[in-house]
C-alpha positions in Angstrom: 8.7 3.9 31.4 10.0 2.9 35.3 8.7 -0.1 36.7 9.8 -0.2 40.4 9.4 -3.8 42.0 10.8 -4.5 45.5 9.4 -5.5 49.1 9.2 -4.3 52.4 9.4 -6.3 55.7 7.5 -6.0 58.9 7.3 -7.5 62.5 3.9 -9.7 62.0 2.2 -7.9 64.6 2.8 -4.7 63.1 0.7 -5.5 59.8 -2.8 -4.7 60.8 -1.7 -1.4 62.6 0.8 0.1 59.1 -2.4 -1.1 57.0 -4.1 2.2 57.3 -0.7 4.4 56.0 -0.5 1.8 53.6 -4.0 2.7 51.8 -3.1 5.9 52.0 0.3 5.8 50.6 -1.2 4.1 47.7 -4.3 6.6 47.1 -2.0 9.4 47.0 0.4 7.5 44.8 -2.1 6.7 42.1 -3.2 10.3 41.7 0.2 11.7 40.9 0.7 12.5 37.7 3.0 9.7 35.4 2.0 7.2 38.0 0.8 4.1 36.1 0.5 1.5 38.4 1.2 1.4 42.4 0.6 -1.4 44.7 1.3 -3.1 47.9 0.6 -6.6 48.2 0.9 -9.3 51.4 3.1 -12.2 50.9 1.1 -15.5 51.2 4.2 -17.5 51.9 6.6 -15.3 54.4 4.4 -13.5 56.8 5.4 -9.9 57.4 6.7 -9.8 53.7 4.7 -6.7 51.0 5.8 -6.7 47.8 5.8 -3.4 46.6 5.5 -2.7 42.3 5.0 0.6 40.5 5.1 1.9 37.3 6.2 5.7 36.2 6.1 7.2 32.5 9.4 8.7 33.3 12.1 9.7 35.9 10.6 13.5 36.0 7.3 11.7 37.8 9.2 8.9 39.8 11.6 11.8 41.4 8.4 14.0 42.4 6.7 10.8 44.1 10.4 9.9 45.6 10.2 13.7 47.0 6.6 14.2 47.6 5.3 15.0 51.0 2.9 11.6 51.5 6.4 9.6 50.4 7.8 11.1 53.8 4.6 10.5 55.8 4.7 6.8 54.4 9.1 6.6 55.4 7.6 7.7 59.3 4.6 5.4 59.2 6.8 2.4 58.3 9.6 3.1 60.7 7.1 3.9 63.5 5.5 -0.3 62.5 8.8 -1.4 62.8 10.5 -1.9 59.0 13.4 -4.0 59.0 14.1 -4.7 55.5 14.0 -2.7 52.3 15.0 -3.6 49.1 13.9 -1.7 45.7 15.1 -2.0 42.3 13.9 0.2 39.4 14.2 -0.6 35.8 13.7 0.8 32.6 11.6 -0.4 30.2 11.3 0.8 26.9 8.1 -1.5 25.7 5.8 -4.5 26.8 3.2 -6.8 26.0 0.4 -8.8 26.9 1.5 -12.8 28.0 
């Protein structure tokens, strides 16, 4: 498994208006096949900060979501609101449990 965890960061003012490619980046996301988990979520400390985490059965499914055609709508939505910060890290995980 690939769990992807990361953030993206945004001009305030831009939130409400990226919201919308947001949703739909996520939809599309959670339908792909090996997707396990995919989610944005607002910061409640730094404004303009959405953590980002994911999780992907294997690199074969994470490389067809890095390459699908939604993952480049979402790369012109976010520049278009105004990005300014990107930072992603994947790891692999080879088991887990409940805490």
């Amino acid at each position: 498994m690939i769990v992807i965890a990361g953030f993206y960061r945004f001009p305030v003012d831009q939130l409400e208006a990226v919201r919308p490619a947001m949703a739909k980046m996520i939809e599309l996301s959670r339908a792909e096949p090996g997707c396990s988990h995919y989610a944005f979520s607002h910061d409640v400390v730094e404004p303009g900060l959405v953590r980002v985490s994911e999780a992907w059965q294997d690199e074969d499914a994470l490389q067809a979501h890095a390459t699908s055609a939604h993952m480049a709508e979402w790369r012109a939505a976010s520049a278009a609101h105004g990005i300014h910060d990107r930072t992603i890290t994947a790891y692999e995980v080879s088991g887990s449990r409940s805490l």
